[in-house]
Each structure stands twice: as structure tokens, then as C-alpha cells.
N, C-alpha and C positions, 0 to 999 in steps of 0.2 A: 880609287879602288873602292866596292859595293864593301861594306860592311858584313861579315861573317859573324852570323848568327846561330847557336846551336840550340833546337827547340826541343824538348824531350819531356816525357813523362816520370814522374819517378816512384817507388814502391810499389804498390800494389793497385794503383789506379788505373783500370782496364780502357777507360773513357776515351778514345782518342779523338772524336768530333771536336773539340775544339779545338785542341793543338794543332791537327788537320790545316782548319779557319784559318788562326793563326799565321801558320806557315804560307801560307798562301797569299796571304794580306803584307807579307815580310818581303815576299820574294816578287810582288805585285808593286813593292813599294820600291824594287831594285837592289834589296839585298842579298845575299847570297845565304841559300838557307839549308844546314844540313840539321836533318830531320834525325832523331838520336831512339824515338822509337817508344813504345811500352815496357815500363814495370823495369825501369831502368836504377842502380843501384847510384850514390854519391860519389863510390867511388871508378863506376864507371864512367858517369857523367865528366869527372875530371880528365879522365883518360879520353874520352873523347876531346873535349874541349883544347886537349894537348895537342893531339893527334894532328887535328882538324887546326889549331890555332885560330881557335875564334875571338870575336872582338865582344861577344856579350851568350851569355846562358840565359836563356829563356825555358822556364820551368812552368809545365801547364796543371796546378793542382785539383781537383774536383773529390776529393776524398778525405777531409778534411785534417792531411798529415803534415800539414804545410809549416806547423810548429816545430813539429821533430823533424822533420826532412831539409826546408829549404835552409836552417841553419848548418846543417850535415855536408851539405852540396858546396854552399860557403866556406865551409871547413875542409872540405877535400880539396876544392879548389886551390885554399892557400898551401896547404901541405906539400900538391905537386908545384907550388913554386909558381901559380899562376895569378893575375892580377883581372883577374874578369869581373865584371859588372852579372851579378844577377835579378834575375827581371823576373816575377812572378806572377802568373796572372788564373785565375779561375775564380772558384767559388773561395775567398777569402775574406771574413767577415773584418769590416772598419777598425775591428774592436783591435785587432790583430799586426794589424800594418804598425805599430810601434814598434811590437813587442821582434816582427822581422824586422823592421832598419836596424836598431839597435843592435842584431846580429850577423848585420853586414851585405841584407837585401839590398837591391840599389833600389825598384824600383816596385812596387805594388800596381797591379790592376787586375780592376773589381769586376766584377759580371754586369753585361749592359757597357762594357765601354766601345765606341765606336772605332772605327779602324783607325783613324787619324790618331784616337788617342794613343791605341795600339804599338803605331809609328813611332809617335812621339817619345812613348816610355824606353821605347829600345833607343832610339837615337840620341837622347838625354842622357841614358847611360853611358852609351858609351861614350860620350864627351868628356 
């Protein structure tokens, strides 16, 4: 069974070209990919991820809210009782990537990563 993947935007980040990519690259790769959309809240993101019963959240940041949010999205997630790997990936500087595992990201990627790598971080996850 393909690996269900939920790719979404979250706050106020208009940007969808790359979560677009992304998605594209998931579903290219045999995944199954529902697409969650723009300027989407944490706690919709979770209700989707219910809904849909995905096997990993992939969050595309480009806004630089990825401090405050993708711990939020982690936090909703466990609230509705769900055990999902979150995946982050956009413009998120080095410096950074600590400070989200520690809050319970799974998996960081950074701008310039190629699609294998892309693959890899979601399939890692969800292992």
C-alpha cells in the first residue's frame, strides 16, 4: 500500500510553487498525495490528516513562521490523538533544524534539496 501523504501550507504563506513540486515529486515517486492547500490553520491540518488518515505531514514553509507554526501543527496533531511523522521543508535556515526536532519535527529540508532527497525525508519518516 503507497504511503499517504498530506502536503499543505500553513498560515499565511501565499507561496504554493513549491509545495506544488513537491507534491508532484511524492506522487511521481508512488505515493499517494492529498494536497491540504493554502494558509491552512494547525488545527485544520490535523483534522485533515484524521480525516484522510495519513502516514506522514509534510508542511511547505517559505515565510519564515516555521518556529511558531510547525511546532503548533505537532501539537494539534498529538491532541487529536494522532501519531504522524512531520516533514518540513522550504526556506528553513540550518540554524533552526534543532530548535524544530526538539519540538517533535521528524524531518527537516532545506532549499536546493533534490527530489531523491525529497523522497527520502518522507520515507524515513514515516519508518
Amino acid at each position: 500500500m503507497p504511503l499517504r501523504v498530506l502536503v499543505a501550507k500553513v498560515g499565511l504563506d501565499g507561496h504554493d510553487r513549491g509545495v506544488k513540486v513537491v507534491a508532484r515529486i511524492l506522487r511521481d515517486a508512488g505515493m499517494e498525495v492529498i494536497y491540504g492547500g493554502l494558509r491552512q490553520t494547525p488545527a485544520t491540518i490535523a483534522a485533515i490528516a484524521q480525516q484522510e488518515d495519513v502516514d506522514v505531514v509534510g508542511l511547505s514553509m517559505h515565510n519564515a513562521a516555521h518556529r511558531s507554526l510547525a511546532p503548533k501543527v505537532v501539537e494539534a496533531l498529538r491532541s487529536a490523538g494522532l501519531d504522524v511523522p512531520v516533514v518540513v521543508g522550504g526556506i528553513v535556515p540550518d540554524v533552526d533544524i534543532p530548535f524544530l526536532t526538539e519540538r517533535g519535527v521528524a524531518k527537516v529540508i532545506g532549499p536546493g534539496s533534490s527530489a531523491d532527497q525529497v523522497v527520502a525525508a518522507v520515507t524515513d519518516a514515516a519508518a
